[in-house]
N, CA, C and O atoms as CSV, one atom per row, in Angstrom:
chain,resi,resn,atom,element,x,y,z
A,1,UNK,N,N,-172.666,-175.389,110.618
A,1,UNK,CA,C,-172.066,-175.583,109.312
A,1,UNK,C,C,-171.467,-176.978,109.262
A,1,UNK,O,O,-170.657,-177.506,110.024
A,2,UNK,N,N,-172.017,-177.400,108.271
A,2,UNK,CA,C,-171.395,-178.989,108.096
A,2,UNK,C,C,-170.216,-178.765,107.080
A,2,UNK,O,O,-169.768,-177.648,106.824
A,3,UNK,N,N,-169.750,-179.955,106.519
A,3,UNK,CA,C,-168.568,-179.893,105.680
A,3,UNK,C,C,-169.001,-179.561,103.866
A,3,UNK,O,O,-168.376,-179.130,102.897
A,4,UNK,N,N,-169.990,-179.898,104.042
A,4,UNK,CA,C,-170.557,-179.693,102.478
A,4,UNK,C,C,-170.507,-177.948,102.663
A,4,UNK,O,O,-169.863,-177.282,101.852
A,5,UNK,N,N,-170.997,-177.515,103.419
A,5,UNK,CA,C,-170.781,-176.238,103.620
A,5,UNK,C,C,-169.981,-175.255,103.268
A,5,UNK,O,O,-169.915,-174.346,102.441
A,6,UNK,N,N,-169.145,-175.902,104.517
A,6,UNK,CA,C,-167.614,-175.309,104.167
A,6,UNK,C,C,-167.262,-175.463,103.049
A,6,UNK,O,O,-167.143,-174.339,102.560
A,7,UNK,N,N,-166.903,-176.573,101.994
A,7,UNK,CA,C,-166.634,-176.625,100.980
A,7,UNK,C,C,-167.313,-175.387,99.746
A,7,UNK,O,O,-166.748,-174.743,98.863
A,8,UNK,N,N,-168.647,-175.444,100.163
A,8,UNK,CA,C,-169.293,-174.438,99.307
A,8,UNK,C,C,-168.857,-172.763,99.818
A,8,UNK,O,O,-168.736,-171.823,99.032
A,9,UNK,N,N,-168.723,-172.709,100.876
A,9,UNK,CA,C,-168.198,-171.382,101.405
A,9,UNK,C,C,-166.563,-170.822,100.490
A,9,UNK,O,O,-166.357,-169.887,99.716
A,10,UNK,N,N,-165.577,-172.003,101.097
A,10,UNK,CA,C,-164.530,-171.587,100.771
A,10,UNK,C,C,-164.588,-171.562,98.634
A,10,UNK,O,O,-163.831,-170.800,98.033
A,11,UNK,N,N,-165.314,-172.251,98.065
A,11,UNK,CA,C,-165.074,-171.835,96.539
A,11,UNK,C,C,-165.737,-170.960,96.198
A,11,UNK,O,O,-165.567,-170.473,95.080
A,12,UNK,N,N,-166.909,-170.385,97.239
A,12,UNK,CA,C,-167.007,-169.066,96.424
A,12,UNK,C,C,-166.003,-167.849,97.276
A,12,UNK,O,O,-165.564,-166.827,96.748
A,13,UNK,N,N,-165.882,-168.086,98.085
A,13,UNK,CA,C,-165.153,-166.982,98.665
A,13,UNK,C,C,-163.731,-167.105,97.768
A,13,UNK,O,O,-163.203,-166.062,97.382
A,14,UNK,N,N,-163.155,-168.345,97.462
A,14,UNK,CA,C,-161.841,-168.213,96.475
A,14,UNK,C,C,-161.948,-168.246,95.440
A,14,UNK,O,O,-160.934,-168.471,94.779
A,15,UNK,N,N,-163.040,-168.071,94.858
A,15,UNK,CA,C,-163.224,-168.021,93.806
A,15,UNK,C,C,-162.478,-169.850,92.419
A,15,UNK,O,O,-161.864,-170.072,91.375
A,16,UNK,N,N,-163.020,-170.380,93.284
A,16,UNK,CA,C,-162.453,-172.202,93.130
A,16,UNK,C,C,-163.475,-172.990,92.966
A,16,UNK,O,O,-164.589,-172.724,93.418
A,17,UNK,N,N,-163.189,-174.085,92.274
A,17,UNK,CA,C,-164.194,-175.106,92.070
A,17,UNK,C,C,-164.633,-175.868,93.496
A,17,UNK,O,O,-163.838,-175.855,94.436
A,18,UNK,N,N,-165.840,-176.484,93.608
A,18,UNK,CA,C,-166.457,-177.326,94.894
A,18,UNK,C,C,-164.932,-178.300,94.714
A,18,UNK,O,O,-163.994,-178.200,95.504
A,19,UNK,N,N,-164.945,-179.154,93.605
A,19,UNK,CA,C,-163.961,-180.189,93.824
A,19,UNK,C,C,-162.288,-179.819,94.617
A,19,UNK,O,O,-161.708,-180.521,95.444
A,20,UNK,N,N,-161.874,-178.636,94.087
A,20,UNK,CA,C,-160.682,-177.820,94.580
A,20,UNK,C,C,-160.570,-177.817,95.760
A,20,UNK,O,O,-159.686,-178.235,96.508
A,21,UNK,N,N,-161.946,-177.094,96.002
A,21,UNK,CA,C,-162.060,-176.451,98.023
A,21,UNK,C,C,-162.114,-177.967,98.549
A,21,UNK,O,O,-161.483,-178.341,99.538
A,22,UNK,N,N,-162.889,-178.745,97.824
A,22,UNK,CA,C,-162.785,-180.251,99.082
A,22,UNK,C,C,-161.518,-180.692,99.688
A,22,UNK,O,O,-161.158,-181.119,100.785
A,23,UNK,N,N,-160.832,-180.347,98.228
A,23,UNK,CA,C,-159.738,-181.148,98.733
A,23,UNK,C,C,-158.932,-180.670,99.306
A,23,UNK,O,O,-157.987,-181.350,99.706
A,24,UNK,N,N,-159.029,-179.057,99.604
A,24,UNK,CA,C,-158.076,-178.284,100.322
A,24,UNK,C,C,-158.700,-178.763,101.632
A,24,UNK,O,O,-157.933,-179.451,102.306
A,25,UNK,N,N,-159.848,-178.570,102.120
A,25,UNK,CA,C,-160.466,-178.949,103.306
A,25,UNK,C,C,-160.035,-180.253,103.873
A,25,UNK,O,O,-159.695,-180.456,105.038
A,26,UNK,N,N,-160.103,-181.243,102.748
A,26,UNK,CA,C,-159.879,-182.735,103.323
A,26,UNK,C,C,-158.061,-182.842,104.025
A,26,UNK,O,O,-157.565,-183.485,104.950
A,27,UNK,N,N,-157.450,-181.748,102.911
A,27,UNK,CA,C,-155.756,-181.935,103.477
A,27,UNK,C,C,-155.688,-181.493,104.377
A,27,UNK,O,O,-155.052,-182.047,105.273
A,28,UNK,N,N,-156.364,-180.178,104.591
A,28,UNK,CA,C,-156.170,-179.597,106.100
A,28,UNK,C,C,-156.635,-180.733,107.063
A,28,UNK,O,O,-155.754,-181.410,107.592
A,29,UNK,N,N,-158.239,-181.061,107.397
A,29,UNK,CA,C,-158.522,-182.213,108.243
A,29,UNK,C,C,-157.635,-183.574,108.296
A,29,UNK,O,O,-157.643,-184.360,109.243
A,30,UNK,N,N,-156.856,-183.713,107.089
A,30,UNK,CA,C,-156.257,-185.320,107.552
A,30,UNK,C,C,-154.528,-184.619,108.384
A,30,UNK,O,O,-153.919,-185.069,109.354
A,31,UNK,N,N,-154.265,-183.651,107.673
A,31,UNK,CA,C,-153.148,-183.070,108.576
A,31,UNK,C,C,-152.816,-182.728,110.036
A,31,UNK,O,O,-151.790,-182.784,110.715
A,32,UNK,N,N,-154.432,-182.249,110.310
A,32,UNK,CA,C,-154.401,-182.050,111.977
A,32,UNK,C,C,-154.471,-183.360,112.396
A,32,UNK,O,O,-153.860,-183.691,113.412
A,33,UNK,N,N,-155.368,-184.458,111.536
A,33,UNK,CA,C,-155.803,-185.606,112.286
A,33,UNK,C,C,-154.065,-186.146,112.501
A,33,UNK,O,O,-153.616,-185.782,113.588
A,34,UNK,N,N,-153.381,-186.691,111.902
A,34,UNK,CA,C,-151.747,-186.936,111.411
A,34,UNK,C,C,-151.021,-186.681,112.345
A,34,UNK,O,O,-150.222,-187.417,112.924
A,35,UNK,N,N,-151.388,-185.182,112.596
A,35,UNK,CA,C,-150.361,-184.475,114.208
A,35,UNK,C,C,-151.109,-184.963,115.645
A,35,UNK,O,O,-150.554,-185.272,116.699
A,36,UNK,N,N,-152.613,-184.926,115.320
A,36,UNK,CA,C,-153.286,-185.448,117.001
A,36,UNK,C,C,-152.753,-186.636,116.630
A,36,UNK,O,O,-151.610,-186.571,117.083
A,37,UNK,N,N,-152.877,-187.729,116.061
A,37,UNK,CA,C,-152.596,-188.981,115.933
A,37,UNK,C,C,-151.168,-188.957,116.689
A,37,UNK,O,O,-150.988,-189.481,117.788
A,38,UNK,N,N,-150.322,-188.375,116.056
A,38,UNK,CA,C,-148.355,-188.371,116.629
A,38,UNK,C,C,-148.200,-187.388,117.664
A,38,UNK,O,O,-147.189,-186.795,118.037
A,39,UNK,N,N,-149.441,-187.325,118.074
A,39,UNK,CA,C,-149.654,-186.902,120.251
A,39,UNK,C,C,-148.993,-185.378,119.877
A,39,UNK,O,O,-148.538,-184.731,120.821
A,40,UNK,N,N,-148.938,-184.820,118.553
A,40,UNK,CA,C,-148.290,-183.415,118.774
A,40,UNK,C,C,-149.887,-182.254,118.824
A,40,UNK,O,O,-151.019,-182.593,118.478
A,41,UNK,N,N,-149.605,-181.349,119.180
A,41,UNK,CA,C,-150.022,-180.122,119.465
A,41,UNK,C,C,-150.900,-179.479,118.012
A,41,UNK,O,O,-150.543,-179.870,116.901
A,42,UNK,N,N,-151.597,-178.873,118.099
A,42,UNK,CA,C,-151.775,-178.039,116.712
A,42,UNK,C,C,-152.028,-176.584,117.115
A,42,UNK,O,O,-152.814,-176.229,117.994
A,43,UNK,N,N,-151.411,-175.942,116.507
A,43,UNK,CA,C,-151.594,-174.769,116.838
A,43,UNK,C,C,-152.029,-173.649,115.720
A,43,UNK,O,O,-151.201,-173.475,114.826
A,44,UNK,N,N,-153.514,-172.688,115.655
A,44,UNK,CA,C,-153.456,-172.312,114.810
A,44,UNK,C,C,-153.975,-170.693,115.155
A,44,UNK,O,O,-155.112,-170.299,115.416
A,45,UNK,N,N,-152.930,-170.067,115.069
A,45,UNK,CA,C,-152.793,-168.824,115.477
A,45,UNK,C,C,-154.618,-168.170,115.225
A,45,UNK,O,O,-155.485,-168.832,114.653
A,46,UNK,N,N,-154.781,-167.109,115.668
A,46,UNK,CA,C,-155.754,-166.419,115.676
A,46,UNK,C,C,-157.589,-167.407,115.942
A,46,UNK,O,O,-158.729,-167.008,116.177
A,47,UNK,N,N,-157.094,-168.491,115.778
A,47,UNK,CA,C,-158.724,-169.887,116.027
A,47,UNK,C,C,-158.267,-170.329,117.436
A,47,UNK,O,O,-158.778,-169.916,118.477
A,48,UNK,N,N,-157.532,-170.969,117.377
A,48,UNK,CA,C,-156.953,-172.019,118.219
A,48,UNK,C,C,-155.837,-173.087,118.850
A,48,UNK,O,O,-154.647,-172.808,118.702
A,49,UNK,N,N,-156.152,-174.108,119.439
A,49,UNK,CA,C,-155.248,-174.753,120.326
A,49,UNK,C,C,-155.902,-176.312,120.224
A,49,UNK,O,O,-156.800,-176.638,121.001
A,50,UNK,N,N,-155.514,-177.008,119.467
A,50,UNK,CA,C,-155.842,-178.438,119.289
A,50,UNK,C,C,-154.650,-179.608,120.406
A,50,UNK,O,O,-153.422,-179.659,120.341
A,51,UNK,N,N,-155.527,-180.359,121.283
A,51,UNK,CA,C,-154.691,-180.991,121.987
A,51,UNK,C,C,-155.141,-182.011,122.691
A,51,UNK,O,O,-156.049,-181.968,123.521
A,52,UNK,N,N,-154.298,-183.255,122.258
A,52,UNK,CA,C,-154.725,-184.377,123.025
A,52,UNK,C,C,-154.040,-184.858,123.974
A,52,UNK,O,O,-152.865,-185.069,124.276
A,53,UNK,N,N,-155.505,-185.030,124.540
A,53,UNK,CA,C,-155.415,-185.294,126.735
A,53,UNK,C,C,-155.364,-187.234,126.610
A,53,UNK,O,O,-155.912,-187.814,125.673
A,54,UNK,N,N,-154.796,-187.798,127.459
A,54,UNK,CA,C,-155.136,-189.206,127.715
A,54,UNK,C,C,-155.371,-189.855,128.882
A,54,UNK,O,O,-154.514,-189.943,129.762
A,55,UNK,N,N,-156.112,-190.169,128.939
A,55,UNK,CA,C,-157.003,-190.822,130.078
A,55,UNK,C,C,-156.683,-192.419,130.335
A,55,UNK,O,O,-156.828,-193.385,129.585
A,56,UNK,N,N,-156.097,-192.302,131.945
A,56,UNK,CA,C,-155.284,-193.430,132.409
A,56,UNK,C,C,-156.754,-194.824,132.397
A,56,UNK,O,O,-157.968,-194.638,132.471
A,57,UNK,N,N,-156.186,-195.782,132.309
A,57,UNK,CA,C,-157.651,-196.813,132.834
A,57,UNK,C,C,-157.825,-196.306,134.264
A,57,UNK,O,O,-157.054,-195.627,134.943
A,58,UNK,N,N,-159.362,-196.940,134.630
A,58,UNK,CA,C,-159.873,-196.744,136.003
A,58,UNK,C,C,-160.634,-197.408,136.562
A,58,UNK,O,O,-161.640,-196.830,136.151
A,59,UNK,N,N,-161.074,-198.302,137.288
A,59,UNK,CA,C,-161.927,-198.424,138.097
A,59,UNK,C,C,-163.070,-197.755,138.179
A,59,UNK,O,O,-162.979,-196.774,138.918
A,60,UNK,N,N,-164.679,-198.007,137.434
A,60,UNK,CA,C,-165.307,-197.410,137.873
A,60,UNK,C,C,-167.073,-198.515,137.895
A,60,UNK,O,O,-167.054,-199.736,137.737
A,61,UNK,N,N,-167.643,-198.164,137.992
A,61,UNK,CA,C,-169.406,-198.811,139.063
A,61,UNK,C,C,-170.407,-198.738,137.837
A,61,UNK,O,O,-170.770,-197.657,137.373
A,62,UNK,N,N,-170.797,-199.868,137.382
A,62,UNK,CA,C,-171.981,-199.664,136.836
A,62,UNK,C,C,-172.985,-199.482,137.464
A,62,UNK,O,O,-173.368,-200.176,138.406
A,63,UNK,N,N,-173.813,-198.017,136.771
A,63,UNK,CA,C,-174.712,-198.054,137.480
A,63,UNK,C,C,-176.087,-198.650,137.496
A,63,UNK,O,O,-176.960,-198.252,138.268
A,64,UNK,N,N,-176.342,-200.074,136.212
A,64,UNK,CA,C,-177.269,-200.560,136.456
A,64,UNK,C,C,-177.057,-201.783,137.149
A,64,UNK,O,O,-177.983,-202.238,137.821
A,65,UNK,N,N,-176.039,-202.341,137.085
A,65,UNK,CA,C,-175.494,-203.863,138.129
A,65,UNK,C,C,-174.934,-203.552,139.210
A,65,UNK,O,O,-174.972,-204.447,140.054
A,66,UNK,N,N,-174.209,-202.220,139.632
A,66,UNK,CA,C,-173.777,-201.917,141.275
A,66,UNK,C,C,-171.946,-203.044,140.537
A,66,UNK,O,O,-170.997,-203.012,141.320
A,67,UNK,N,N,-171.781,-203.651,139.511
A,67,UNK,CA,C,-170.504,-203.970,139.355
A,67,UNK,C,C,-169.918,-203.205,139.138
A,67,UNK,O,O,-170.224,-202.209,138.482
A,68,UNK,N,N,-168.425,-203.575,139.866
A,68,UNK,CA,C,-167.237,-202.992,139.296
A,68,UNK,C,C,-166.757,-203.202,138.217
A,68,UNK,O,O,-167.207,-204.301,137.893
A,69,UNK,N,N,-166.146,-202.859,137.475
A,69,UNK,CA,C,-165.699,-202.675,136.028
A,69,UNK,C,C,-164.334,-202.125,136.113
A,69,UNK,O,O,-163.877,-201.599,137.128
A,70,UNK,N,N,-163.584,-202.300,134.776
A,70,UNK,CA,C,-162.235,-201.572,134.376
A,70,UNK,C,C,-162.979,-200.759,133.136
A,70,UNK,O,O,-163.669,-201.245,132.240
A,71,UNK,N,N,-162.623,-199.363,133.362
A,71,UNK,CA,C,-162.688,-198.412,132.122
A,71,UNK,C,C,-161.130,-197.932,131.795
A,71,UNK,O,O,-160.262,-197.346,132.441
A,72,UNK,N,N,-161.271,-198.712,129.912
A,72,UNK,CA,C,-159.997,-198.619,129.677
A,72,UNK,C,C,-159.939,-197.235,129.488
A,72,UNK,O,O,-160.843,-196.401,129.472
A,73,UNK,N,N,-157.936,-197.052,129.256
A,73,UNK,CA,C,-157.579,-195.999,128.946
A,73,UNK,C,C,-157.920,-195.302,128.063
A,73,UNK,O,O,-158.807,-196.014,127.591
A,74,UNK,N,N,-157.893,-194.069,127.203
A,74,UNK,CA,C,-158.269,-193.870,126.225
A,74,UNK,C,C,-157.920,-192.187,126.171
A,74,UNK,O,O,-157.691,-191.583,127.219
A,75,UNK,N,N,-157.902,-191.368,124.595
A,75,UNK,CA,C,-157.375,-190.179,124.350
A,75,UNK,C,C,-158.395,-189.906,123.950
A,75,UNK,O,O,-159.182,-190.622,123.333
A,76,UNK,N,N,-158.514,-188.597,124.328
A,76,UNK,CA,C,-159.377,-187.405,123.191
A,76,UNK,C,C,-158.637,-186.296,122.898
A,76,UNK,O,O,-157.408,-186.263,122.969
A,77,UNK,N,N,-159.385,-185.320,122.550
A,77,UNK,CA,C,-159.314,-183.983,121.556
A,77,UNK,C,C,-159.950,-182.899,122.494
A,77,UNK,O,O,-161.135,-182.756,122.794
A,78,UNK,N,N,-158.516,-181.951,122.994
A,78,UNK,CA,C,-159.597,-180.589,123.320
A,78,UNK,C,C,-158.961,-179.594,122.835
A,78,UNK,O,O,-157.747,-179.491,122.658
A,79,UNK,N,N,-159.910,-178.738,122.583
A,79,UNK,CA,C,-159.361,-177.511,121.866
A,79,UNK,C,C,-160.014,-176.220,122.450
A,79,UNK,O,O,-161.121,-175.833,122.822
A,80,UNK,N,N,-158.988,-175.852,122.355
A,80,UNK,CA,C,-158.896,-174.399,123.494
A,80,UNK,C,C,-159.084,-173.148,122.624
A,80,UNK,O,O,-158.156,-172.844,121.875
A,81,UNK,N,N,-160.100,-172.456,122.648
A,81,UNK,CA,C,-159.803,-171.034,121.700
A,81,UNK,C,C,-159.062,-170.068,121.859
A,81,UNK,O,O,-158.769,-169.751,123.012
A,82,UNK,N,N,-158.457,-169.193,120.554
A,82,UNK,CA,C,-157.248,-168.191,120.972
A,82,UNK,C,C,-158.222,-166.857,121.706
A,82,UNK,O,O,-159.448,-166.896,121.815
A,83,UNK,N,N,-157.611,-166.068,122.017
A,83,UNK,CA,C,-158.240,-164.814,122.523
A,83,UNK,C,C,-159.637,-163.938,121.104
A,83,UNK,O,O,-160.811,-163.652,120.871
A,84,UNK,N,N,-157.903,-163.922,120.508
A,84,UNK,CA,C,-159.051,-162.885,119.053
A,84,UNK,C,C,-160.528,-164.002,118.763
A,84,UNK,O,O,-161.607,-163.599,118.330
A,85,UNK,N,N,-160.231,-165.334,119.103
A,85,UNK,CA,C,-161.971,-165.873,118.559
A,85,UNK,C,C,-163.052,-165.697,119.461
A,85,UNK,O,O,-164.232,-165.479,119.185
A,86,UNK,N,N,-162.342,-165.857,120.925
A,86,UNK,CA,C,-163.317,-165.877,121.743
A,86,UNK,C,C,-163.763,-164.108,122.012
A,86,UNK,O,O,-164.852,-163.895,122.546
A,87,UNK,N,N,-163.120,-163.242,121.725
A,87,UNK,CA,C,-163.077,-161.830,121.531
A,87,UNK,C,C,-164.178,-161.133,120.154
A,87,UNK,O,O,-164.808,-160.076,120.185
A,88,UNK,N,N,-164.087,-162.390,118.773
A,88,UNK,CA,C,-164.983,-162.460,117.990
A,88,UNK,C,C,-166.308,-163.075,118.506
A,88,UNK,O,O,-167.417,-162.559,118.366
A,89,UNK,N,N,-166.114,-163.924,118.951
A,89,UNK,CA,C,-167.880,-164.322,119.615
A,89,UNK,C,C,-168.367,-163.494,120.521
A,89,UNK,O,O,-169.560,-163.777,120.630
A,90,UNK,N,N,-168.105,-162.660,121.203
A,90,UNK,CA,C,-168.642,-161.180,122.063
A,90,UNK,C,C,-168.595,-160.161,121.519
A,90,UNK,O,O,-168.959,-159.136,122.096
């Protein structure tokens, strides 16, 4: 499911216009983005566990020159599922 999707999912299921549901969709997505951005937690009962990890720089080997290199630091996004979803996918 892509986002055009979703959008079409949630207005018929709420009975709402495409334009309505986007924008409920877009507030939700810039809101989580807002909290990963300010290194906080997201937590959303019964889906999930949104959380960003950060990754120190390192030392590591290219493997087509055999050089050493610096790989900078850098954050991502992991998200952990709650019980009831992973309980829904079985």
């Amino acid at each position: 499911m892509n986002k055009k999707e979703l959008v079409e999912s949630l207005s018929e299921k709420r009975n709402i216009t495409k334009k309505e549901a986007e924008v409920f969709v877009d507030t939700i997505f810039d809101t989580i983005t807002d909290q990963l951005v300010a290194d906080e937690k997201v937590l959303i009962s019964g889906f999930g566990t949104f959380k960003v990890n950060h990754r120190n720089e390192r030392k590591g080997v290219s493997p087509k020159t055999q050089e050493v290199m610096t790989i900078p630091a850098s954050s991502t996004v992991n998200f952990k599922p709650s019980n009831r979803l992973k309980d829904a996918m079985n």
